[in-house]
Backbone bond lengths (Angstrom), bond angles and torsions (degrees), N, CA, C in turn:
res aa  C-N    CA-C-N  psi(-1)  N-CA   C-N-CA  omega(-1)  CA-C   N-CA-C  phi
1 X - - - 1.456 - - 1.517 112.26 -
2 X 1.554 128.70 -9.72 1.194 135.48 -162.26 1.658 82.81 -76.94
3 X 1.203 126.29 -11.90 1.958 108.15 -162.50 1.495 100.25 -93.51
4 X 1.370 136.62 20.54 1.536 150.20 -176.08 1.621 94.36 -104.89
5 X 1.299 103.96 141.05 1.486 128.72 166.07 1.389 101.78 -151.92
6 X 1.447 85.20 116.99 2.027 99.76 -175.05 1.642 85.99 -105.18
7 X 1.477 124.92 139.37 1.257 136.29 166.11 1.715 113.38 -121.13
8 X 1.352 120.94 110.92 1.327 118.25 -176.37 1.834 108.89 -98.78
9 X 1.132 94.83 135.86 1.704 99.14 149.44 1.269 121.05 -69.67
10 X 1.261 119.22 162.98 1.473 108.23 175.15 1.148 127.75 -135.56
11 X 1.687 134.30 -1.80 1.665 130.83 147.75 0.923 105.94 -76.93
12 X 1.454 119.08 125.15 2.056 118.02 157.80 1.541 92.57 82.86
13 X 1.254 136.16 -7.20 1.140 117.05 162.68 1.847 122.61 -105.83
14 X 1.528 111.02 -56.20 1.371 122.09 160.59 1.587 107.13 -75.07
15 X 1.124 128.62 -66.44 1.932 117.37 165.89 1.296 114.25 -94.41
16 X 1.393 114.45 139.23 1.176 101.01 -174.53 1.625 113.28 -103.20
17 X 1.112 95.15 74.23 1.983 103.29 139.48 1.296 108.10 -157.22
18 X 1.361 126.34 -149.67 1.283 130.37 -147.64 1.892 75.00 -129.55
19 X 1.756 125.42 129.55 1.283 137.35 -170.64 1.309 106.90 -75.02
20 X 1.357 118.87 -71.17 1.039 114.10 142.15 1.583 141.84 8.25
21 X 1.450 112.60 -116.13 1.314 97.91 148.75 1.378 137.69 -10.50
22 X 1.497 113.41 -55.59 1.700 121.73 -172.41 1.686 94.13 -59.67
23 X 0.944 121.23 -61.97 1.530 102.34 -168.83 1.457 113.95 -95.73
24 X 1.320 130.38 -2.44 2.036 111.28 154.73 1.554 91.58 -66.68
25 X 1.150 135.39 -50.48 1.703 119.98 -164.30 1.728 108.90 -83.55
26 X 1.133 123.08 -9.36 1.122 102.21 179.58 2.087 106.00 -108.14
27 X 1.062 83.07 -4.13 1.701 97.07 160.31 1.613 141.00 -72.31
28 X 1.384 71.78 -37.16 2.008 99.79 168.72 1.249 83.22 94.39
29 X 1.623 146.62 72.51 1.189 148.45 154.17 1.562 112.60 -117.99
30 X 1.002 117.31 14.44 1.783 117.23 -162.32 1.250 110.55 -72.92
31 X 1.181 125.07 -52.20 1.158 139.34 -172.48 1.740 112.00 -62.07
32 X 1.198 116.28 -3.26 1.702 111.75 -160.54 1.478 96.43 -129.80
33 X 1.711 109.72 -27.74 1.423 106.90 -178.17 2.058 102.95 -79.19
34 X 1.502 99.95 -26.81 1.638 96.02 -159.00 1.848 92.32 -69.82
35 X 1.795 118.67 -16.75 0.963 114.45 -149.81 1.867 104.15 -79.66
36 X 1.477 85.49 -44.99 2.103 108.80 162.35 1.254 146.14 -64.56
37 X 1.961 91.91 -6.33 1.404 103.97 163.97 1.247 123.75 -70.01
38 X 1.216 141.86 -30.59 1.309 138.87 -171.17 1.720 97.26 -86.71
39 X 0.939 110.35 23.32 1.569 111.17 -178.95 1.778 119.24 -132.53
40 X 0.894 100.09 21.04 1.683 85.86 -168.00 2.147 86.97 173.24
41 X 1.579 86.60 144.79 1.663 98.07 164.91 1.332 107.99 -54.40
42 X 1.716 123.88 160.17 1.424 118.64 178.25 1.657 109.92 -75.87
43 X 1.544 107.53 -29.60 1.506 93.74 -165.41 2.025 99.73 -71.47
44 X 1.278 127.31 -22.88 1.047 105.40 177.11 1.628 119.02 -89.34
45 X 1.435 113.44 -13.50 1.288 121.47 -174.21 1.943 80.79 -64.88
46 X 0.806 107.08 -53.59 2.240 99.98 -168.42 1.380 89.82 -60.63
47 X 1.034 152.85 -35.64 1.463 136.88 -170.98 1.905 103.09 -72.81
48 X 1.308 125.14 -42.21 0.936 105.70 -148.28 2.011 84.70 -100.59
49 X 1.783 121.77 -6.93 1.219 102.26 150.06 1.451 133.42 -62.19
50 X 1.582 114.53 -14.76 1.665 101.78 -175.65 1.298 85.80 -99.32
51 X 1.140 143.62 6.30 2.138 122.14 155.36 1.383 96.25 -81.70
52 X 1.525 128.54 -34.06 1.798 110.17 175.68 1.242 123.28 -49.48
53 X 1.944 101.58 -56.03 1.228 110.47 173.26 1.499 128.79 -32.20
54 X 1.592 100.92 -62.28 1.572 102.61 169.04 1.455 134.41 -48.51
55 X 1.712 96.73 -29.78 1.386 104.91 -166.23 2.211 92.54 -67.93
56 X 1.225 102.78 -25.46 1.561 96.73 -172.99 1.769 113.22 -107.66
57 X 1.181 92.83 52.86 1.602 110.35 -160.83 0.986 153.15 37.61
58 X 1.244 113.75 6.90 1.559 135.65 177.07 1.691 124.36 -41.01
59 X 1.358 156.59 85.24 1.022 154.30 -114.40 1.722 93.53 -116.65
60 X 1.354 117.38 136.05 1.409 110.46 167.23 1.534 123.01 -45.52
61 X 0.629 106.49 -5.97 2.089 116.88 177.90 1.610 123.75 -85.71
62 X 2.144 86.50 -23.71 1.831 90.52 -175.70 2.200 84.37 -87.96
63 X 1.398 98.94 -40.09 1.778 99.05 -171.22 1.304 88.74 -40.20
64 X 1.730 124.67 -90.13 1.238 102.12 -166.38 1.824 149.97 -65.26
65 X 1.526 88.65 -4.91 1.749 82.80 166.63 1.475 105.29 -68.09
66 X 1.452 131.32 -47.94 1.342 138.39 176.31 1.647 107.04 -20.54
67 X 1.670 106.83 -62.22 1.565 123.05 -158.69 1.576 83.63 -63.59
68 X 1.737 115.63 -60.93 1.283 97.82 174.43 1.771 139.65 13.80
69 X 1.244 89.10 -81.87 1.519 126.67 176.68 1.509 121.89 -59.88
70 X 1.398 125.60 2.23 1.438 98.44 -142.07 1.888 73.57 -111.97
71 X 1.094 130.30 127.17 1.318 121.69 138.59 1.456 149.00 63.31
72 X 1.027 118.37 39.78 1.437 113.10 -164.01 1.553 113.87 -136.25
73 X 1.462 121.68 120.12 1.367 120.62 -142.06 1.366 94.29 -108.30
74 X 1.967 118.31 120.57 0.852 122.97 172.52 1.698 138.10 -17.60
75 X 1.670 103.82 -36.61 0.917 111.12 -152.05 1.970 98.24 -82.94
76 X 1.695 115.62 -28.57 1.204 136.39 158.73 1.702 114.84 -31.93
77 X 1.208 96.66 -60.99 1.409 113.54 163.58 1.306 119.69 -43.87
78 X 1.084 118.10 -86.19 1.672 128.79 159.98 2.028 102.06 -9.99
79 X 1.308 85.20 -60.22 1.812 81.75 -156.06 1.918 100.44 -68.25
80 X 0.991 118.25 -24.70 1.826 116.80 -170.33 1.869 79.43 -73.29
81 X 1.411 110.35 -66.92 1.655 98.37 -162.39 1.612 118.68 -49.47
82 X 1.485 108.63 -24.56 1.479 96.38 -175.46 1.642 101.11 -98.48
83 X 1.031 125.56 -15.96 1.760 106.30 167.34 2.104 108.98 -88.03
84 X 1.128 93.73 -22.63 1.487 76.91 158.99 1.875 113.37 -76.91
85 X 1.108 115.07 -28.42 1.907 94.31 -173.69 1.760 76.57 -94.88
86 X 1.088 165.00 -18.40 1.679 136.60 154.22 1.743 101.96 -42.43
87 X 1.052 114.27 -2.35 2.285 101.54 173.82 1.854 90.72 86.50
88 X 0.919 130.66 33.71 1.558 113.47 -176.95 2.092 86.47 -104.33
89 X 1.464 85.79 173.12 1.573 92.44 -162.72 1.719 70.42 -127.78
90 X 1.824 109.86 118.40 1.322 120.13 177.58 1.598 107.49 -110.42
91 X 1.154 110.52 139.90 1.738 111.09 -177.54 1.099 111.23 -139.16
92 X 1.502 117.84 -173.27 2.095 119.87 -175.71 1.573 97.11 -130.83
93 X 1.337 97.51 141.27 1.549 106.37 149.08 1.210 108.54 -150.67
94 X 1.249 115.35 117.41 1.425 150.47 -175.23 1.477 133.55 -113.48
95 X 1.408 113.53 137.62 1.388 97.53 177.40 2.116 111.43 -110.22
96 X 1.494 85.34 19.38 1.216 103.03 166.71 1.924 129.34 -77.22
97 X 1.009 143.36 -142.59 1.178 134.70 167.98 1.892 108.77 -141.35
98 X 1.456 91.67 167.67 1.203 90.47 -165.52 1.880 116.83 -83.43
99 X 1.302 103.59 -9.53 1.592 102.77 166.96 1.310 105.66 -73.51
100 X 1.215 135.47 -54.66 1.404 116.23 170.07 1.074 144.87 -16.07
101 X 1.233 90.16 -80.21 1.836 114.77 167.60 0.987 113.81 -76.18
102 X 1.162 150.15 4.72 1.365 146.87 142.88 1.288 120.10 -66.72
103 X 1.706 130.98 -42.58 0.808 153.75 149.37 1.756 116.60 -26.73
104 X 1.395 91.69 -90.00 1.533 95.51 155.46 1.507 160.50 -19.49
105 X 1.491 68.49 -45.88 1.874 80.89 174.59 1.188 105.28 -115.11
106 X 1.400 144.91 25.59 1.685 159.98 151.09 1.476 92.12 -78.79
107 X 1.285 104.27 -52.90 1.926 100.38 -144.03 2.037 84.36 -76.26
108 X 0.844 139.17 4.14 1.776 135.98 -154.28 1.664 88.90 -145.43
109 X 1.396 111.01 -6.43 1.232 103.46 173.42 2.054 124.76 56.09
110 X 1.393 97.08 55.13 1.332 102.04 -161.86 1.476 96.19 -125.63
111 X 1.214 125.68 -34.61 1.329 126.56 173.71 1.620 148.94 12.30
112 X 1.645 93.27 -65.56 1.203 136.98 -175.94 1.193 105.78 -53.33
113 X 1.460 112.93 -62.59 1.833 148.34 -170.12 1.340 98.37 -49.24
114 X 1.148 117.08 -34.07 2.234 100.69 -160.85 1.911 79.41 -95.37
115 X 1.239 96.23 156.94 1.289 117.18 173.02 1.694 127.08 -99.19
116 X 1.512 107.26 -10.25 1.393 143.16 -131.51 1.834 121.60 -168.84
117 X 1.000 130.65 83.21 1.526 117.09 168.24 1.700 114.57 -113.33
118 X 1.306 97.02 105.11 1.609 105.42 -172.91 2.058 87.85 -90.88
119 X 1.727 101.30 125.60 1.175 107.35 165.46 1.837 113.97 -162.54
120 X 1.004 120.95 -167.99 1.450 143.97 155.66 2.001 100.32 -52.26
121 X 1.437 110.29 101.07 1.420 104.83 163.05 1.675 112.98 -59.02
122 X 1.301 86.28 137.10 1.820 89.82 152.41 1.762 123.96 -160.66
123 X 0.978 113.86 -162.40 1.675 97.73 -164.67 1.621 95.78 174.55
124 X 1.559 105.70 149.64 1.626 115.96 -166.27 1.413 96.48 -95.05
125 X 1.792 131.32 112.67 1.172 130.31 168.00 1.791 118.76 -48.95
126 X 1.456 112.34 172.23 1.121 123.21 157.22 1.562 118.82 -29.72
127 X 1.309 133.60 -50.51 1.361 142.36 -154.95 1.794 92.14 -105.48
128 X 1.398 120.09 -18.79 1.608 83.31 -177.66 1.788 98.97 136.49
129 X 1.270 88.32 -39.72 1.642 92.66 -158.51 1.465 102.93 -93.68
130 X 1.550 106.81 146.49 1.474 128.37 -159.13 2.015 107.58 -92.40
131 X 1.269 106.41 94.20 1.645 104.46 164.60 1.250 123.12 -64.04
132 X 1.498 123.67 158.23 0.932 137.47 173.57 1.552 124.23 -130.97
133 X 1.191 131.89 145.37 1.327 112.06 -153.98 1.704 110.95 -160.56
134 X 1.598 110.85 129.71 1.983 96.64 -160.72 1.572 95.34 -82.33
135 X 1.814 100.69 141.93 1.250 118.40 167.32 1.288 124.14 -42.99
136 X 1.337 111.95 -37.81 1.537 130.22 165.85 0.953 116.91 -98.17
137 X 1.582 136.30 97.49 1.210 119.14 160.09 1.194 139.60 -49.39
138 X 1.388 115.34 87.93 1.973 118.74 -173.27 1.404 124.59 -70.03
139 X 1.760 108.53 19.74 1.341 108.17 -179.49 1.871 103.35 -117.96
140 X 1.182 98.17 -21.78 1.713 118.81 -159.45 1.672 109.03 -105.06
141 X 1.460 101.22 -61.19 1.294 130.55 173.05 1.697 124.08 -122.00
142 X 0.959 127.53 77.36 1.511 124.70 -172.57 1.536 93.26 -79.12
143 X 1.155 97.15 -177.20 2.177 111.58 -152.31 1.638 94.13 -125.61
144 X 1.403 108.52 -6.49 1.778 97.99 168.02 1.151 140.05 70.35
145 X 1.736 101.26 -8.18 1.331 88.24 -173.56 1.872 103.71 -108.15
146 X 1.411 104.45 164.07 1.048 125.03 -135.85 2.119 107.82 -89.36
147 X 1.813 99.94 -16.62 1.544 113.75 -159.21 1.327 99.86 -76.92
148 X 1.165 116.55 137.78 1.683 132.09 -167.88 1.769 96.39 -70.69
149 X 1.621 112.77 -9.12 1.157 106.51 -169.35 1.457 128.05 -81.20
150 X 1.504 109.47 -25.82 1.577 136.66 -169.58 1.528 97.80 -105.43
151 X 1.455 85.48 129.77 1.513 103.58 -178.98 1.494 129.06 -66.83
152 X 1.452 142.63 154.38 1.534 111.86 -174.42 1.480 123.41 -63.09
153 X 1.363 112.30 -16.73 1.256 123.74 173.71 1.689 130.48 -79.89
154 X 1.143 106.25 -8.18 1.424 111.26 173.43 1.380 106.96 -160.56
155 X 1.453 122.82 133.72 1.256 118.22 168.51 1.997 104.30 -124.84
156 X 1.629 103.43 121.34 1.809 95.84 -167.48 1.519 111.38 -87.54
157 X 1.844 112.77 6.01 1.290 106.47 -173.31 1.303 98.44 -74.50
158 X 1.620 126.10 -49.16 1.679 138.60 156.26 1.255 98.04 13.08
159 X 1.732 109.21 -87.36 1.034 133.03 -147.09 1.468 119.06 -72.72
160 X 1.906 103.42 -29.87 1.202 106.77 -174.88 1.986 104.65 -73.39
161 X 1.251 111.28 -37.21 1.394 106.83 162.58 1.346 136.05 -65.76
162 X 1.371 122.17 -1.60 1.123 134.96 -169.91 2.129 90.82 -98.74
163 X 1.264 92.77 -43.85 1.662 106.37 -177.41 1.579 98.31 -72.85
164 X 1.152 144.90 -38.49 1.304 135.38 179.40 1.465 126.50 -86.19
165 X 1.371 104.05 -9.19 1.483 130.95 -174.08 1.600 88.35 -80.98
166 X 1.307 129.77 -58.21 2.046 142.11 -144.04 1.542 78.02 -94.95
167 X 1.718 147.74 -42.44 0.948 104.27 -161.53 1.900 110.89 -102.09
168 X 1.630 104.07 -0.42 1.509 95.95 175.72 1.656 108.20 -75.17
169 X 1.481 115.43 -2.78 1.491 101.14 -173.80 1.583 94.75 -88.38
170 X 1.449 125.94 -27.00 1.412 85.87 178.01 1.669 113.64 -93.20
171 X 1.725 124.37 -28.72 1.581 106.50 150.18 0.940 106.82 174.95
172 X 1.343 138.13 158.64 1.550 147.14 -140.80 1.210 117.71 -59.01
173 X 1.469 123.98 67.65 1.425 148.73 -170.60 2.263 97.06 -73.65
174 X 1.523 99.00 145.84 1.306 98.00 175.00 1.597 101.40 -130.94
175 X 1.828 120.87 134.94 0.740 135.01 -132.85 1.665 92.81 -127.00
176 X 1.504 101.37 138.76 1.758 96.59 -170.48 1.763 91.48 -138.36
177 X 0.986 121.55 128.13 1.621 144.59 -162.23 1.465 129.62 -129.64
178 X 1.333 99.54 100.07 1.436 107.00 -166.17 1.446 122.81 -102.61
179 X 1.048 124.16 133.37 1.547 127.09 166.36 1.420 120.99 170.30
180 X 1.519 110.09 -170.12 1.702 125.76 -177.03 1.223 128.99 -111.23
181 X 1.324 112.13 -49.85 1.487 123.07 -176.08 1.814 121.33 -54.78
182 X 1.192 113.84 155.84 1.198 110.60 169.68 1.830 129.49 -66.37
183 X 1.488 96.59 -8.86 1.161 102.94 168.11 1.598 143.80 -85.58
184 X 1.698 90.27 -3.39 1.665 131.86 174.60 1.483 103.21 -70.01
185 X 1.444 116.10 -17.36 1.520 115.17 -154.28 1.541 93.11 -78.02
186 X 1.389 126.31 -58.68 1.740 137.04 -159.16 1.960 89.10 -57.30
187 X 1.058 120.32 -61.07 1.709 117.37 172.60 1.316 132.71 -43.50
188 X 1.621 109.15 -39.51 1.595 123.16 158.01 1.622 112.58 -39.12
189 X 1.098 97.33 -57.00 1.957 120.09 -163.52 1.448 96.05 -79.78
190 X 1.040 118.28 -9.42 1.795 111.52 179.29 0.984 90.52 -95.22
191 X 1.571 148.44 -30.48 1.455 127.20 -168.64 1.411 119.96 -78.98
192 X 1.307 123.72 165.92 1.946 128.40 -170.36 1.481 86.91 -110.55
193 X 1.627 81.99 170.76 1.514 110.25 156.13 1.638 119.47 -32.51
194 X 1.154 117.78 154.49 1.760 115.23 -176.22 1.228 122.20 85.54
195 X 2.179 106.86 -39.11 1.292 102.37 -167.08 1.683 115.41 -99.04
196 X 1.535 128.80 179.19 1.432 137.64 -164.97 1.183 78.96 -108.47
197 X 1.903 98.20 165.91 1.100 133.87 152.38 1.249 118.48 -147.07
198 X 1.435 135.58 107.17 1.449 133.35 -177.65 1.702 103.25 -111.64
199 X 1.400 86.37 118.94 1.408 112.73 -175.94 1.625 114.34 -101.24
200 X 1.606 122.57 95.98 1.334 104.54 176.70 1.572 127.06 -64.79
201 X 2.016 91.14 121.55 1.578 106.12 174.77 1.531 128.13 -17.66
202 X 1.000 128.47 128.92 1.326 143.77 -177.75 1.678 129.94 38.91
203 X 1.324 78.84 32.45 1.739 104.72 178.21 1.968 98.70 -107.93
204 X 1.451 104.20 155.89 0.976 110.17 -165.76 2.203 121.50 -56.34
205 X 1.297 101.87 -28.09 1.545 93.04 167.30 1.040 120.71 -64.35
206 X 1.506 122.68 -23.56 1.550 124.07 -179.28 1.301 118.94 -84.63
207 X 1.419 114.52 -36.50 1.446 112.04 140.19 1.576 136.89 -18.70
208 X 1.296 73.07 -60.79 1.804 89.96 -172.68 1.486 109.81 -68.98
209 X 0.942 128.16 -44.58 1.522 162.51 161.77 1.548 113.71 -31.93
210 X 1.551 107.91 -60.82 1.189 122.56 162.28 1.728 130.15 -56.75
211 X 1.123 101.88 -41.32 1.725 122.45 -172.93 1.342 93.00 -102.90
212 X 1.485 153.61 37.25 1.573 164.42 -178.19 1.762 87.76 -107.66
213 X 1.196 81.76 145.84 2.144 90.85 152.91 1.560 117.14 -75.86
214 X 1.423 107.80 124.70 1.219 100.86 -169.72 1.554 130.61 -40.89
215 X 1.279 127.06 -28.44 1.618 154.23 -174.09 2.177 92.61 -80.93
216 X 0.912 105.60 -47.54 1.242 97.18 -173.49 1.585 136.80 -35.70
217 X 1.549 94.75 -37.69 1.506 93.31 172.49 1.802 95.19 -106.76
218 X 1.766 105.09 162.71 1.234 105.23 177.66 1.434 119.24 -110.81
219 X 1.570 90.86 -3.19 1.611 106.38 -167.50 1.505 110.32 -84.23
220 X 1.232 120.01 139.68 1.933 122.80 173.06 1.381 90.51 -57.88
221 X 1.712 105.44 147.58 1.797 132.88 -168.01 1.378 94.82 -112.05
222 X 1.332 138.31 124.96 1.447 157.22 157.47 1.580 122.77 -113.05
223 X 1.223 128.03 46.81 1.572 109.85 171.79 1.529 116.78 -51.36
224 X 2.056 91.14 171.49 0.904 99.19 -163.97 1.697 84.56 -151.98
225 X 1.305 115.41 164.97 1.351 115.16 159.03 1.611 132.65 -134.07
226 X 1.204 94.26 -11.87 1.921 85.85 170.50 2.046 85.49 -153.24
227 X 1.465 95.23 -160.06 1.718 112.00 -155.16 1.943 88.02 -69.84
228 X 0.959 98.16 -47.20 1.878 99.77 -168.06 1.427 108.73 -55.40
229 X 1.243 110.10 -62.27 2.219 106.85 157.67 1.496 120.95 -54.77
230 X 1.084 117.92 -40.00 1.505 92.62 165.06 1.617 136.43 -68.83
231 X 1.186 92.73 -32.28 1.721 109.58 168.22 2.072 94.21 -61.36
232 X 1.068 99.42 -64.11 1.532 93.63 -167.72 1.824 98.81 -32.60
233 X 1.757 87.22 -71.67 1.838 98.94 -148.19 1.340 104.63 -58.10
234 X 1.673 137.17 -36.78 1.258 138.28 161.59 1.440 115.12 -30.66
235 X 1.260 109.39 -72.00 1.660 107.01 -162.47 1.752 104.58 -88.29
236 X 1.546 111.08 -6.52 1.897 86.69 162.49 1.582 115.46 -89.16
237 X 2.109 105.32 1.01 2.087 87.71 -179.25 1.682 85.70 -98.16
238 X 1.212 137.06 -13.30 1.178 117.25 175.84 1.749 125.99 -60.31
239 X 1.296 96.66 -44.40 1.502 124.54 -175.12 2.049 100.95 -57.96
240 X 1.799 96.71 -41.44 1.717 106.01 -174.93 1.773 95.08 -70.47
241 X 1.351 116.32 -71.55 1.233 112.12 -174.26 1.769 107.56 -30.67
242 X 1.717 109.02 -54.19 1.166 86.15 -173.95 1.829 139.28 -69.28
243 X 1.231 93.70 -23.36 1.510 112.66 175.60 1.910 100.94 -61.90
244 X 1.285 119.77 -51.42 1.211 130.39 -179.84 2.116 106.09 -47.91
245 X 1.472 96.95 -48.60 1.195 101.53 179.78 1.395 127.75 -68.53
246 X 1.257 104.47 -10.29 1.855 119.27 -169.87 1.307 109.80 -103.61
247 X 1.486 120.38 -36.59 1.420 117.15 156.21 1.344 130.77 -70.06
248 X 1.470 115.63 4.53 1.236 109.99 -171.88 1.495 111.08 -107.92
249 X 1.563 95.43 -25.31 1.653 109.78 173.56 1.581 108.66 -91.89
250 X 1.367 124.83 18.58 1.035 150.02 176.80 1.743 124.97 -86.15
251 X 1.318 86.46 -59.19 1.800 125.59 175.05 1.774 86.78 -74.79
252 X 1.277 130.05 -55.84 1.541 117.17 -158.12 1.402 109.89 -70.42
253 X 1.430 115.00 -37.86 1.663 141.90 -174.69 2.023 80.46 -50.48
254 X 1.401 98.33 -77.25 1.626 105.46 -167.74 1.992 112.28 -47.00
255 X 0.787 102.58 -42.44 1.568 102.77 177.62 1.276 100.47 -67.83
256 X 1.335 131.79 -48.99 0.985 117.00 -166.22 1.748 120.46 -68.51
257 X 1.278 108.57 -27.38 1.513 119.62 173.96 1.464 117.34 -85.31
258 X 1.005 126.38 -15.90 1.309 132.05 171.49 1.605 137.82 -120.16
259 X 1.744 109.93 -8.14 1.629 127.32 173.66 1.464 73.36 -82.64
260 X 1.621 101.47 171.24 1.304 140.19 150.63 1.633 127.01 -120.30
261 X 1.674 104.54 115.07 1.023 138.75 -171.96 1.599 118.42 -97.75
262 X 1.447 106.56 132.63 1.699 95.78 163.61 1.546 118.92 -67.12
263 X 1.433 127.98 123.22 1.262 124.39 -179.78 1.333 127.67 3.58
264 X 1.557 102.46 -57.90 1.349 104.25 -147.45 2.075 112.44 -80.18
265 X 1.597 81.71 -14.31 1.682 105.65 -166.35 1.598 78.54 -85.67
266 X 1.170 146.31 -64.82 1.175 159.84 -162.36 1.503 118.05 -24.21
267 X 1.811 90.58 -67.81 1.436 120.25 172.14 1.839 105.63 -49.61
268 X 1.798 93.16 -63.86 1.528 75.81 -172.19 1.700 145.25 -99.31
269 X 1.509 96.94 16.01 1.735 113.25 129.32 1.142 159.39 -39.31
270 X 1.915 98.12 -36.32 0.981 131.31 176.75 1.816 100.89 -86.70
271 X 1.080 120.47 -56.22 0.951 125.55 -171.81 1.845 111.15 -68.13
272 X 1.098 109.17 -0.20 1.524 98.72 -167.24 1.844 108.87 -103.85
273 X 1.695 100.30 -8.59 1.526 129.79 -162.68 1.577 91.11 -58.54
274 X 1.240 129.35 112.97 1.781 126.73 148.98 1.550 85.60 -35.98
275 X 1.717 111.10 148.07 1.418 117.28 123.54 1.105 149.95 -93.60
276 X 1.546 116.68 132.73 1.623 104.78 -169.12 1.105 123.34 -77.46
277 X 1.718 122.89 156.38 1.329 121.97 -151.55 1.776 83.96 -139.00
């Protein structure tokens, strides 16, 4: 099971709403952020809402009791803890930030489980108040890529190749990828043959997904639509991959004990066998 890499999104996919959102509106900021959107990228429009926030006293302690609160359906839970004890190596890519989700998954006690949280840095200044900051710098370093879908501040196909790049060196790991946003789409299209993509139903990746050329993506398609289907469809392709994976090192075990090999091929056949656990 170690050859699984589950990669989650994390607004609307691990909690379900948008983090963001949850605390300018549950802050009483709505009205000032909807007013600054047409003005500024989102990842900095959220940076320069937590200097508003402060400016109207809001203390990093009310932000995170807020995050506290926001959403997260037992059953979500359930599914990260049982594909993490299935041996899968679970991670984030987000276009959220990392106080958030840090937050979040402490207070639900999930933390531990990701191996990996690819997001938006941020960090509590001197005075209190919470920065925010793009993964990509699009002024210094932009991320290049070209899809109308990824924001200038983060692009997750980057990352998803950067993640498939670290795990083919140690060995032919298959990669299962979950989320909603339209920004899920550039990461979809980075994945090969072997690997998933679960796109929540009638949310914008599935959209995108849907209206694609069929050949375009290479990855197997799994929707899902709320916490109870993802728990389902998650842990029955994990369970297939793994069954898939045990017969195959099964068949190699047997060839290898019973073909005849010149030594040297022999030895290092033998030696190349995962062991099963």
């Amino acid at each position: 099971m170690a050859g699984i890499v589950v990669v989650f999104d994390f607004d609307k996919t691990i909690i379900d709403c948008d983090s963001d959102n949850w605390v300018v509106d549950e802050l009483g900021a709505t009205q000032l952020f909807n007013e600054l959107l047409p003005t500024m990228p989102w990842n900095s429009l959220m940076d320069r809402m937590m200097k508003e926030l402060y400016s109207m006293g809001k203390t990093i302690e009310e932000i995170a009791d807020c995050l506290r609160r926001a959403p997260l359906h037992p059953q979500i839970i359930r599914a990260i803890k049982s594909a993490y004890a299935l041996g899968c190596d679970l991670r984030i890519v987000s276009d959220a930030n990392f106080f958030f989700i840090e937050t979040i998954l402490k207070h639900h006690g999930l933390f531990d489980y990701f191996s990996e949280i690819n997001t938006n840095p941020s960090f509590v200044d001197e005075d209190g108040k919470l920065r925010i900051f793009p993964y990509h710098d699009f002024d210094s370093s932009p991320h290049g890529c070209n899809l109308s879908s990824c924001p200038p501040n983060m692009c997750k196909g980057v990352v998803i190749e950067r993640i498939r790049a670290s795990v083919s060196a140690e060995r032919n790991k298959q990669i299962i990828y979950l989320g909603d946003g339209k920004g899920d789409f550039c990461p979809s299209l980075k994945l090969g043959e072997g690997d998933y993509v679960m796109p929540r139903k009638k949310f914008p990746l599935w959209d995108l997904i849907c209206s694609s050329p069929p050949l375009s993506l290479k990855a197997e398609v799994h929707e899902w639509s709320n916490a109870e289907e993802l728990e389902t469809v998650l842990l029955h392709l994990i369970r297939t991959i793994s069954t898939e994976e045990n017969s195959s090192n099964l068949l190699l075990s047997v060839d290898c004990k019973f073909e005849t090999f010149p030594l040297s091929s022999h030895e290092a056949l033998c030696q190349a066998l995962p062991v099963p656990h």
